[in-house]
N, C-alpha and C positions, 0 to 999 in steps of 0.2 A: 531700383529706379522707382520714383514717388511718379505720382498724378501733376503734370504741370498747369497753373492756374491759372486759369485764362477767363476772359473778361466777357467773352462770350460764347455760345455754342458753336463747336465745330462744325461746318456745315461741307465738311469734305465729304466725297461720297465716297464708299467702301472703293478701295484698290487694290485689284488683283493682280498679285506675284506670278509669272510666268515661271519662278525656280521648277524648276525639275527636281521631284524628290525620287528617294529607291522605293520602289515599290515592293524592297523584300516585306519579308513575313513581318506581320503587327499580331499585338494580341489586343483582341477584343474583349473587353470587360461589358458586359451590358448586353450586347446582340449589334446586328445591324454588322457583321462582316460578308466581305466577300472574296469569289476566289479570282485570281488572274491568271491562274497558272500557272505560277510560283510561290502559291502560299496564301493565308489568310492576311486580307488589309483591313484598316477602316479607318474613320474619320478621326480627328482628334481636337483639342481646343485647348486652347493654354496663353498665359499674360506673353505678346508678341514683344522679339530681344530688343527690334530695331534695326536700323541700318541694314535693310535689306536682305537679311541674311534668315537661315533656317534656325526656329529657338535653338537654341543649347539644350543637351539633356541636363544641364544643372541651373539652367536657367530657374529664372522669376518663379517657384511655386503658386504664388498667390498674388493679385494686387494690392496697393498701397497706397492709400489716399490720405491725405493729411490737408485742413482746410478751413477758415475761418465761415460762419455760415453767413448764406446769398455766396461763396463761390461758386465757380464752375471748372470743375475736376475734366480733362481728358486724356486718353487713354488708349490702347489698340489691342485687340484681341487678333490673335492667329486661328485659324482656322485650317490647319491639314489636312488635304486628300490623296492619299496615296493608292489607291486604287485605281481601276482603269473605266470607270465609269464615273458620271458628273455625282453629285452629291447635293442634295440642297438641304440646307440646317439652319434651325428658325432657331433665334434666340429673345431669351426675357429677362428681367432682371428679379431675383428672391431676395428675402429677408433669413439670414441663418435664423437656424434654430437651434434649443436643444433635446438631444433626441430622452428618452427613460434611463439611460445609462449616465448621461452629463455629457457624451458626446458632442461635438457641434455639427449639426447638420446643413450642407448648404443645399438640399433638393428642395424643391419646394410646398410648401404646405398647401393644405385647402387654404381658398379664398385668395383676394388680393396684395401685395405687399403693400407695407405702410410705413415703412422707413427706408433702406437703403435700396433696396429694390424697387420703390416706387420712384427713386430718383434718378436711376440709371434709365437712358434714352441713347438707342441707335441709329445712325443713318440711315437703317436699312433692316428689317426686323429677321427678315427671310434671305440667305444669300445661298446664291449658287456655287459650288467649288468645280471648274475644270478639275479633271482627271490628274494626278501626281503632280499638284499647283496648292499652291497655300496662299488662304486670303487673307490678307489685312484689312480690320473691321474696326474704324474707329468708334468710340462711342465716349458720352459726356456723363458726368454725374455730378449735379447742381444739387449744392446744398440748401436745402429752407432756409430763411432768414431766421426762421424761429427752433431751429434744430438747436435739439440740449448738446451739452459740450459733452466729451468722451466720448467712447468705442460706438460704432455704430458697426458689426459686419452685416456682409451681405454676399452676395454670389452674381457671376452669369450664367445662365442656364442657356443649353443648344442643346436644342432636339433635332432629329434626322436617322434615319433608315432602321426605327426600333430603339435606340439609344439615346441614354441623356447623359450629358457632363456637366457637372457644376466647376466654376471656376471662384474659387474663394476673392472677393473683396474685403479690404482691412479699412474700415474707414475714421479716422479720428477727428470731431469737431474741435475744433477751436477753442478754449476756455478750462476753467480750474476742472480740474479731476478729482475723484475720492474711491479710494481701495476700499472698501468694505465687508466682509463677511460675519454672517452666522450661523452657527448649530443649532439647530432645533429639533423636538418632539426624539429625542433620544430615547431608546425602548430598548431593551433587555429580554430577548427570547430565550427562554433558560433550555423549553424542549429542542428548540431547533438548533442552539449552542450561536446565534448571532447577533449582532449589534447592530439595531438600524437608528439612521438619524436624514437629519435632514441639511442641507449645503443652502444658504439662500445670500443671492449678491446685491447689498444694499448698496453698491456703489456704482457707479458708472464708466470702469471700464472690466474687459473683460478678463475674470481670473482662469489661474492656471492651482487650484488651493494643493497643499499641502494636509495630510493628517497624521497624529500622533495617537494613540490608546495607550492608555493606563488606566487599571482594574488592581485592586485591594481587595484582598478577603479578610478573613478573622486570623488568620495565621500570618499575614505578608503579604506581597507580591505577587498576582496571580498572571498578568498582563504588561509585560514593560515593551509597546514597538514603538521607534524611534520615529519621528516624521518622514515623509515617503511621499513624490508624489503621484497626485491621483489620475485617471486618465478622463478629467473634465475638464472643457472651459466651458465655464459657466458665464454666460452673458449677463449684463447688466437688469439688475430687476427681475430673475427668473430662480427660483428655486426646482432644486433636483433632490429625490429620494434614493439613499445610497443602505448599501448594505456590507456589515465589516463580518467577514466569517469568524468566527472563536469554536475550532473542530474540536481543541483539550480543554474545554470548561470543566469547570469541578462540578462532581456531581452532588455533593452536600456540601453548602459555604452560603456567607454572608455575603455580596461584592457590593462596590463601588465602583459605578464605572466612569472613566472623564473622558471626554474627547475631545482633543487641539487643534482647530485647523488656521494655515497662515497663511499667505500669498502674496505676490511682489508688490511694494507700496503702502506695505505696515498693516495689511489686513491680518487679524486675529480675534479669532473666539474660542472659547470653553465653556464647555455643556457637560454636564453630570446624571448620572441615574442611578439606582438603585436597584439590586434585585436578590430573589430569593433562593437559590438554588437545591431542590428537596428532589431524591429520591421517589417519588410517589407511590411507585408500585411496591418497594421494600416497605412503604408506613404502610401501606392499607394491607399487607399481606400479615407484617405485627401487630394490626390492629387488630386481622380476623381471629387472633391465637390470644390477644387480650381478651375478647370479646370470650371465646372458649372458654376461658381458664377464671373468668369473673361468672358466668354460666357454671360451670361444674363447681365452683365453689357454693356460689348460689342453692344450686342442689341438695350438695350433702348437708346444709345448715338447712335445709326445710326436713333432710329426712331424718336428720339426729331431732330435731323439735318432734318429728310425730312419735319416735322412739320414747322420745323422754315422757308425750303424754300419756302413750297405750301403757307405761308402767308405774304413773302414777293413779290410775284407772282403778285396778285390782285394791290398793290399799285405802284408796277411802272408800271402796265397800266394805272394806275390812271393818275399818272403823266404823262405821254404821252400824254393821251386826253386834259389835261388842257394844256399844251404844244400846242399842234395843234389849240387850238381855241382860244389863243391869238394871233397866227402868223394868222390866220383868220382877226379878229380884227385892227390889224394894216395895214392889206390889205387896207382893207375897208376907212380907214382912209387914206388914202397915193390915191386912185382912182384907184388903181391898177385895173384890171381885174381879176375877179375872175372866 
């Protein structure tokens, strides 16, 4: 069930359900339970079914807005209390996020919202819930006349006794769309054996992407995974930093690494890198035994050189002497004075 478009703001004031709900056991996610004497209860919040009745468990996950801009979207939020005491649960309206993982967050950030969250307005900010009674909470969300066309999400947020619930809002502007993505800053960790890159959504609705790796060494095929998808939607205009494990990298190769990402709407990119993969500790450990083995060769050629000259030493004295006691000789023979 969409957001129906109405021409002005709702100015119905919040209406309380007298339904009687079971007050068996709930589980509390977050805090803020109590007991009744039959089990933990607590509050709840979720897109209301209609028609008077109690949501369904397979009811509405999320709302769904769809809207040309200057509309005015509205809508009813259920609020559950099954406990035996009143409740009071303030609610505001967020802008999703997304979180370091690609997750999408709909809690809310520091500061104010500035898009779908700053558009949602309630009857009633703060409401009370009787005991084992569910409130029906109208509330409006008016699009800017100057809102870009595509995904806008956002959330309700209700706070009360320690706990907050986000309620995911879907909302799509009016006008032409464009699927967009790219990869970028792809980097090749050879010590840590993994592959980071980067996901960024040039387009303006929200993807759910797709990725492929293929890696090439000097022998083949190092890397063949099929496309998979990822556990991100990525909102429009926000880049996320992802990380692809590689545990069996080679540890001496050449690689090439590519990486494919697709998504619904003819988004696709391919991104490339390069890298080295060296052994390190095996080179510097043969290095220390080249270094040795160029050392002691070194050596014995300095001591064969002193070898060779302490025995050419002894023989030109030799020669000397025999030198000197022929110029003797011919003294003698000439009458010279000796």
């Amino acid at each position: 069930m969409t957001f129906s478009v109405r021409g002005a703001v709702c100015a119905a004031a919040m209406a309380l359900m007298a339904a009687a709900v079971g007050a068996g056991p709930a589980h509390a996610d977050g805090g803020g339970r109590e007991e009744d004497g039959r089990g933990p209860a607590t509050w709840s919040a979720a897109p209301s079914s209609g028609g008077g009745t109690p949501p369904a468990k397979d009811g509405r996950p999320s709302f769904y807005a769809e809207g040309a801009p200057g509309a005015v979207l509205q809508d009813t939020l259920s609020i559950t209390n099954p406990g035996p005491k009143p409740r009071t649960v303030t609610l505001r309206g967020a802008d999703a996020r997304n979180t370091g993982s690609g997750a999408l967050s709909v809690t809310p950030a520091k500061g104010a919202p500035k898009d779908t969250g700053a558009w949602i307005s309630f009857a009633q900010r703060q409401v009370e819930v009787p005991p084992r009674t569910r409130a029906e909470v109208p509330f409006t969300l008016t699009v800017p006349t100057n809102a870009m066309p595509g995904d806008h999400p956002g959330a309700i947020v209700a706070s009360g006794g320690g706990r907050t619930v986000g309620v995911r809002v879907d909302l799509r502007v009016d006008g032409p769309t464009l699927s967009a993505l790219t990869v970028e800053r792809v980097d090749v960790d050879t010590d840590a054996g993994t592959i980071s890159y980067d996901l960024v959504n040039r387009g303006n609705t929200v993807l759910t992407p797709k990725l492929a790796v293929h890696a090439d060494g000097v022998l083949g095929t190092l890397l063949d995974r099929p496309a998979r998808t990822l556990p991100v939607e990525l909102l429009p205009g926000r880049r996320v930093s992802l990380t692809e494990p590689w545990p069996d990298a080679p540890a001496l190769d050449s690689v090439d690494v590519e990486l494919t990402a697709t998504a619904a709407g003819g988004a696709r990119d391919t991104a490339t890198a390069s890298a080295r993969f060296v052994p390190w500790g095996a080179v510097a450990g043969g290095g220390v035994l080249l270094l040795a083995a160029v050392g002691g060769a070194l050596h014995l050629v300095r001591v064969r050189g002193r070898g060779r000259r302490g025995a050419e030493a002894p023989e030109a004295e030799g020669i000397g002497e025999r030198a000197g006691a022929t110029r003797e000789l011919a003294r003698a023979g000439t009458g010279e004075e000796l």
